[in-house]
C-alpha positions as CSV (number, residue, x, y, z in Angstrom):
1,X,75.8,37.0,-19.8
2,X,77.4,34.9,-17.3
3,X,76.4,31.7,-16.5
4,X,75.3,30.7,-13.0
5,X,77.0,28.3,-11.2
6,X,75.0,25.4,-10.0
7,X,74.0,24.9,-6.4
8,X,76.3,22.2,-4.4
9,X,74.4,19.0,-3.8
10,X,74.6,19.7,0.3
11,X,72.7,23.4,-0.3
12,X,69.5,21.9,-2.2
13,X,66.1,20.9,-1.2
14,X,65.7,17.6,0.2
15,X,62.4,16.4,-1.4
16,X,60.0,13.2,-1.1
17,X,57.4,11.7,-3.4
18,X,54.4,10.6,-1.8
19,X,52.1,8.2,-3.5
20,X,48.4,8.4,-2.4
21,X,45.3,6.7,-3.7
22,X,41.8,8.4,-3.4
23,X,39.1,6.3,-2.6
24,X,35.8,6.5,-3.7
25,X,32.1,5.1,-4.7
26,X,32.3,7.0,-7.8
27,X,35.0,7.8,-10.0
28,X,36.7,11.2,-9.4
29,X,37.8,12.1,-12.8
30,X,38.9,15.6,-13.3
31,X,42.8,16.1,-11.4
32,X,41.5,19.9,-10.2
33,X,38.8,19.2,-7.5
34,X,41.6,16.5,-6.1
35,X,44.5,19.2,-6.4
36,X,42.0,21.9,-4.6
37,X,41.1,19.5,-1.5
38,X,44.5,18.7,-1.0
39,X,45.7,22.5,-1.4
40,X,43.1,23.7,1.1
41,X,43.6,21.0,3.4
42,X,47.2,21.3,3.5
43,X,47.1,25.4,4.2
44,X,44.0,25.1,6.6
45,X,46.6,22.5,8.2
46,X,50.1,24.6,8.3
47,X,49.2,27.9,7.6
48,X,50.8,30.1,4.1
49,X,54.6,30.8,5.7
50,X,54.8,26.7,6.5
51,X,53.4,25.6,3.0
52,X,55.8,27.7,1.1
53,X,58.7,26.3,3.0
54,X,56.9,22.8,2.6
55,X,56.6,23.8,-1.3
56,X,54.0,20.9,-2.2
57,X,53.5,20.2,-5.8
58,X,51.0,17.7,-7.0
59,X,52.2,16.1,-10.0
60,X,49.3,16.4,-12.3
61,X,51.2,14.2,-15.1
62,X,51.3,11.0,-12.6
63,X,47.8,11.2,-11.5
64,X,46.4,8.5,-12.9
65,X,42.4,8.8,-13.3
66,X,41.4,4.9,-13.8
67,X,43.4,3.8,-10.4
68,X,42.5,7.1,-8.5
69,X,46.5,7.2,-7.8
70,X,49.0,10.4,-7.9
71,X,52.4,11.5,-6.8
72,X,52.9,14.2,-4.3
73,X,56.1,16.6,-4.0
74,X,57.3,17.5,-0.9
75,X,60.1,18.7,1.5
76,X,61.7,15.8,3.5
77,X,60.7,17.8,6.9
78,X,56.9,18.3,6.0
79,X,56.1,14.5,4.8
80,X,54.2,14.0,8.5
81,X,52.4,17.4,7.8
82,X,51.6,16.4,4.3
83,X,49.9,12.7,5.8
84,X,48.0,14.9,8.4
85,X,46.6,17.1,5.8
86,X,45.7,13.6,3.3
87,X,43.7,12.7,6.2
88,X,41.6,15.4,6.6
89,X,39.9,15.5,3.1
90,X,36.6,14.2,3.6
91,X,34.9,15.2,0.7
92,X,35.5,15.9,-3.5
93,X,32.9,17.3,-5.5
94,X,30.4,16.6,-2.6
95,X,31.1,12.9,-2.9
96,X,32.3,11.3,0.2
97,X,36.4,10.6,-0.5
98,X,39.3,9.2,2.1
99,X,42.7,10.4,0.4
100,X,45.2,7.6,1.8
101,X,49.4,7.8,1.7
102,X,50.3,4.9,0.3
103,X,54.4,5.1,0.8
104,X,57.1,8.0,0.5
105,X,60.6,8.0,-1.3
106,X,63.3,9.9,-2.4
107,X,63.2,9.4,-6.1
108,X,60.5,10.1,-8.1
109,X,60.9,6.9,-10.4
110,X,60.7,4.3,-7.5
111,X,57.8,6.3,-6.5
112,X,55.8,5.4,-9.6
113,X,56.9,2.1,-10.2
114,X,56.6,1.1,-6.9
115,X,53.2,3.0,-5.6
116,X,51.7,3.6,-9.4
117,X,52.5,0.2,-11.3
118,X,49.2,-2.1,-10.6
């Protein structure tokens, strides 16, 4: 079998990371009612055909439960949407939340130690 050849640097996705902090009286430990909020939000927001070409992914191995902090993927022309949609959520669990951006980059490393590292 051949092998593929890779795709040239100009022809791939141009993705962010957006750090976001969920705030809280309680502690919100499990990273599935967060993941849901957001997901719901975000399609309620753009619709199915826009969050496929968005293609959001919420990093469940940089959500940190003790800080209430994660790491967002998304495509470089839906970070606004994404912020839009972080506002919205209102409420995890039936605990009153407000999901807030904290900054957006290009690399995934200055995301976490910039965002995560407190």
């Amino acid at each position: 079998m051949a092998k593929l050849k890779p795709i040239m640097p100009s022809l791939r996705e141009k993705k962010r990371y957006l750090a976001f902090e969920v705030i809280s009286k309680g502690q919100v430990n499990d990273f599935f009612p967060i993941y849901d909020a957001i997901h719901v939000s975000m399609l309620e927001l753009i619709g199915e055909v826009e969050m496929a070409k968005a293609n959001v992914r919420i990093l469940k191995e940089k959500w940190n439960s003790e800080s209430q902090k994660g790491i967002i993927r998304v495509n470089h022309k839906y970070v606004d949407h994404l912020r839009a949609s972080l506002a919205l959520v209102d409420d995890i669990n039936d605990e009153d939340v407000i999901v807030r951006s904290m900054g957006v980059s290009g690399i995934l490393k200055k995301a976490t130690n910039k965002y995560l590292a407190s």
